[in-house]
C-alpha positions as CSV (number, residue, x, y, z in Angstrom):
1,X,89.6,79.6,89.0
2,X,87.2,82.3,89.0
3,X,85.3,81.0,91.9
4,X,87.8,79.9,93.5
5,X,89.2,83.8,93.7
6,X,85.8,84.6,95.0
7,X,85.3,82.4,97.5
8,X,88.7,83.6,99.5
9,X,88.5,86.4,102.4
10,X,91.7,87.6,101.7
11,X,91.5,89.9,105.0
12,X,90.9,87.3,107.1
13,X,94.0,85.4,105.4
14,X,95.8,88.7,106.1
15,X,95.0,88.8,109.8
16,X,95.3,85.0,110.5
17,X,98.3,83.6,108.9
18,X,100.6,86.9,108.8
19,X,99.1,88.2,112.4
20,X,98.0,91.2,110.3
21,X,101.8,92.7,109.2
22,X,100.8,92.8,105.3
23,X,98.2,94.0,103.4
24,X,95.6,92.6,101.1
25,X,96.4,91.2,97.6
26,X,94.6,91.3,94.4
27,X,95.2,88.1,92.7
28,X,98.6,90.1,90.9
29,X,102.5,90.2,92.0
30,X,104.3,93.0,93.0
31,X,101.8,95.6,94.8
32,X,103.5,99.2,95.1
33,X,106.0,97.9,92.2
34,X,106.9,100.0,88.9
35,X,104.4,98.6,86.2
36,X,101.5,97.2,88.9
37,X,98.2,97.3,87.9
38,X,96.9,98.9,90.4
39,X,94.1,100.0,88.8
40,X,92.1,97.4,88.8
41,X,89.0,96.6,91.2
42,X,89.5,95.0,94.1
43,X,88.5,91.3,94.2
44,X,86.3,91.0,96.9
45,X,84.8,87.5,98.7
46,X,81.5,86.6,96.9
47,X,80.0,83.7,98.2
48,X,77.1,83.3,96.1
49,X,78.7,84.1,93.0
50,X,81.7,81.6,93.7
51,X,78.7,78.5,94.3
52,X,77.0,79.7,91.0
53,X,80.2,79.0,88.9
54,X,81.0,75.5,91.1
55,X,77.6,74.7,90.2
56,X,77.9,75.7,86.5
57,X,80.7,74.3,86.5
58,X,79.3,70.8,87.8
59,X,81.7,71.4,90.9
60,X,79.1,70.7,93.1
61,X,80.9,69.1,96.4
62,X,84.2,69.7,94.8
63,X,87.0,68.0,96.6
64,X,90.2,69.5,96.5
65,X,94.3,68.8,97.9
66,X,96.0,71.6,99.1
67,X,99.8,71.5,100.0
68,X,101.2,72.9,102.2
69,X,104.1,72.7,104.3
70,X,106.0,74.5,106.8
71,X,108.6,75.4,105.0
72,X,107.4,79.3,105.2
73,X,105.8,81.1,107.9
74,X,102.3,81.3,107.2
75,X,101.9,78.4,105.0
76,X,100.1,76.1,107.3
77,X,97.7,78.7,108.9
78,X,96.9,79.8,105.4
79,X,96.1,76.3,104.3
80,X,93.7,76.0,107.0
81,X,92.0,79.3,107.1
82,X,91.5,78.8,103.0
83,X,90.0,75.5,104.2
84,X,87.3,76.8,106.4
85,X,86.4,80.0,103.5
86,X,85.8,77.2,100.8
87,X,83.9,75.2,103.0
88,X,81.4,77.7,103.0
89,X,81.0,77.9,99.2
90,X,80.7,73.8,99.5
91,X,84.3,72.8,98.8
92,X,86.2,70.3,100.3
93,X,89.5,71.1,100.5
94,X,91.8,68.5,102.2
95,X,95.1,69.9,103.3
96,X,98.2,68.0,102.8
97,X,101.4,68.4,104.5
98,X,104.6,67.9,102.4
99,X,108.3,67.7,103.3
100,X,110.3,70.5,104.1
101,X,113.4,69.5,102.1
102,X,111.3,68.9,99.1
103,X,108.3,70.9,99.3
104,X,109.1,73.8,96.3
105,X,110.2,70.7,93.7
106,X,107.6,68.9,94.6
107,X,104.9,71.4,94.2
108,X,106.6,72.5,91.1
109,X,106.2,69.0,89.6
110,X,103.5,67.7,90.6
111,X,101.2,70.4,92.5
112,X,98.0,71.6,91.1
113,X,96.8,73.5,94.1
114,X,99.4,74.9,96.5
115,X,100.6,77.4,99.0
116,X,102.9,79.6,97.2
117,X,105.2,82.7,97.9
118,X,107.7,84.7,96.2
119,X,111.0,86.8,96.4
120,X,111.0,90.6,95.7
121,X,111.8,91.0,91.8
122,X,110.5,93.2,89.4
123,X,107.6,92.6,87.4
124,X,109.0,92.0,84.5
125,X,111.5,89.6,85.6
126,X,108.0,87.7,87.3
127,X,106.8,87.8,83.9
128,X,110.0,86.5,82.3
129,X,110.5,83.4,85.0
130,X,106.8,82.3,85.7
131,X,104.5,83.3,83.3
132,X,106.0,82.8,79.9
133,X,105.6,79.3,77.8
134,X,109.1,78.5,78.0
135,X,109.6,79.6,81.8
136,X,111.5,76.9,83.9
137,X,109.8,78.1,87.0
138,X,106.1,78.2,85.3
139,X,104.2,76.5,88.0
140,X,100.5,77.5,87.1
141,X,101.5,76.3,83.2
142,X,100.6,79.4,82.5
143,X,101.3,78.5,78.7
144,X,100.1,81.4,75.8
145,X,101.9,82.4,73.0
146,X,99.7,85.9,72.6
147,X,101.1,86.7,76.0
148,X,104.3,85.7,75.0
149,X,103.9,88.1,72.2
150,X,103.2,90.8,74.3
151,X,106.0,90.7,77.1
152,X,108.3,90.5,73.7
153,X,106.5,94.0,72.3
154,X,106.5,95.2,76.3
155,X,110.7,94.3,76.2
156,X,111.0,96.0,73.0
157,X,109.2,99.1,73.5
158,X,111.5,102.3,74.4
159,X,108.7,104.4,75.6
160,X,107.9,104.3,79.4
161,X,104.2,105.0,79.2
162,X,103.4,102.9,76.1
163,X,105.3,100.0,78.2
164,X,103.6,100.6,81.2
165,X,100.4,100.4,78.9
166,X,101.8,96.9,77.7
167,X,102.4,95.5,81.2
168,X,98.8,97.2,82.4
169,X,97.2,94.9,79.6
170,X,99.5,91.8,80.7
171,X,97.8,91.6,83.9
172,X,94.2,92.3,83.1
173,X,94.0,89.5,81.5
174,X,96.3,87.5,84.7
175,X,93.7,89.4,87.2
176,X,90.6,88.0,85.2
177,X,92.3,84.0,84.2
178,X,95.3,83.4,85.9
179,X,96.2,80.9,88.6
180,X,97.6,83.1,90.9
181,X,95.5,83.6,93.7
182,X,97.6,86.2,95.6
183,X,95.5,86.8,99.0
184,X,98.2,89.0,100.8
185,X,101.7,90.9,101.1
186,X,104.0,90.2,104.5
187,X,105.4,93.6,105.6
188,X,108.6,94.0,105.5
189,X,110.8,95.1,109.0
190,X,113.3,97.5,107.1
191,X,115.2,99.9,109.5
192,X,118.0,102.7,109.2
193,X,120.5,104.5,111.8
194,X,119.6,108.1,112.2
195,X,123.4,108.8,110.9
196,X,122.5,107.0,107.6
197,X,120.9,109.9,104.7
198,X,119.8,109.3,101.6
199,X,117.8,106.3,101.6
200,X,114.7,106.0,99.4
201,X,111.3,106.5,101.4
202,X,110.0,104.1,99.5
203,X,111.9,101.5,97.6
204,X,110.7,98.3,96.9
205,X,112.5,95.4,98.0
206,X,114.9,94.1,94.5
207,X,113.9,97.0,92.1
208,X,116.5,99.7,90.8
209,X,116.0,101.7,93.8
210,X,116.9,99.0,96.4
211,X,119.6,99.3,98.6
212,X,121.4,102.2,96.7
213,X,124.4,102.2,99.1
214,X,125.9,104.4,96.1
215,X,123.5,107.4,97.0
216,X,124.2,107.5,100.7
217,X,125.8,108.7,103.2
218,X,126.4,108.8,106.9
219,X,126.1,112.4,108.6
């Protein structure tokens, strides 16, 4: 996983398969979200470093399937501009095309490496539906009770800043071993009539501060 993170140039994903409305990713959900970790370094592209694992790894000439499918914009330029990185870390990456009616089931079943994307929630609720052992949606079988433990203590604990702490330490350990590889972030086109006041400069898409029709007004 680790070299597999390393070997991606998530700019050049960024620039190729969303024309360059997004921004880079960090290998976490939810950038600019309540609770991100956004305090963590940067995961560059290291070449070297990503054939030093393969080869202590014995991945030497890996061969890999990657589904895709054109069910989402970006999905098939993605797939084939993450070919051409891993090529250059010596990994063979054959991209497979799946149906549109049955890609996300499919993938869900029987994937183990993927094009992926996800809704606007909050973090927790990522958490809650993908990451936990019991999650129906778990799709990297991201499967450990200690983790479990700790989205329980997160849930359960009434002060803000020692929750934030909690979810802080949820995805250090998701940024260093998780299966997530999250490259980029589309834009989104939001828009609002001059007459309308009171929206939120900057309210992420499906938190508590989205879409507040409650708090505006027209002038």
């Amino acid at each position: 996983r680790e070299a597999f993170f390393l070997l991606t140039d998530r700019k050049e994903l960024v620039d190729g398969a969303l024309s360059g409305a997004g921004e880079v990713g960090n290998d976490l959900f939810g950038k600019g979200y309540e609770y991100y970790a956004d305090g963590l370094p940067q995961r560059e592209q290291d070449l070297d470093r990503a054939r030093h694992l393969l080869k202590k790894a014995g991945a030497d000439g890996l061969r890999v399937t990657l589904d895709t499918s054109a069910v989402a914009a970006g999905f098939t330029e993605s797939a084939a501009i993450f070919r051409d990185q891993a090529a250059k870390a010596g990994v063979r990456v054959k991209v497979a095309m799946g149906s549109k009616d049955s890609y996300w089931q499919d993938t869900l079943d029987s994937g183990t490496l993927c094009c992926y994307r996800s809704g606007a929630m909050p973090i927790e609720s990522h958490f809650s539906q993908r990451l936990l052992s019991g999650s129906t949606t778990n799709a990297t079988k991201w499967q450990h009770k200690d983790f479990d433990a700790l989205y329980q203590q997160a849930q359960s604990t009434k002060d803000k800043t020692d929750r934030a702490a909690v979810y802080a330490r949820m995805q250090r350990r998701l940024h260093a071993e998780g299966g997530f590889l999250v490259w980029g972030f589309a834009d989104w086109i939001l828009g609002t009539a001059r007459t309308v006041r009171g929206v939120a400069h900057r309210a992420p898409a499906n938190t508590l501060d989205w879409a507040r029709f409650d708090k505006v007004w027209l002038a």
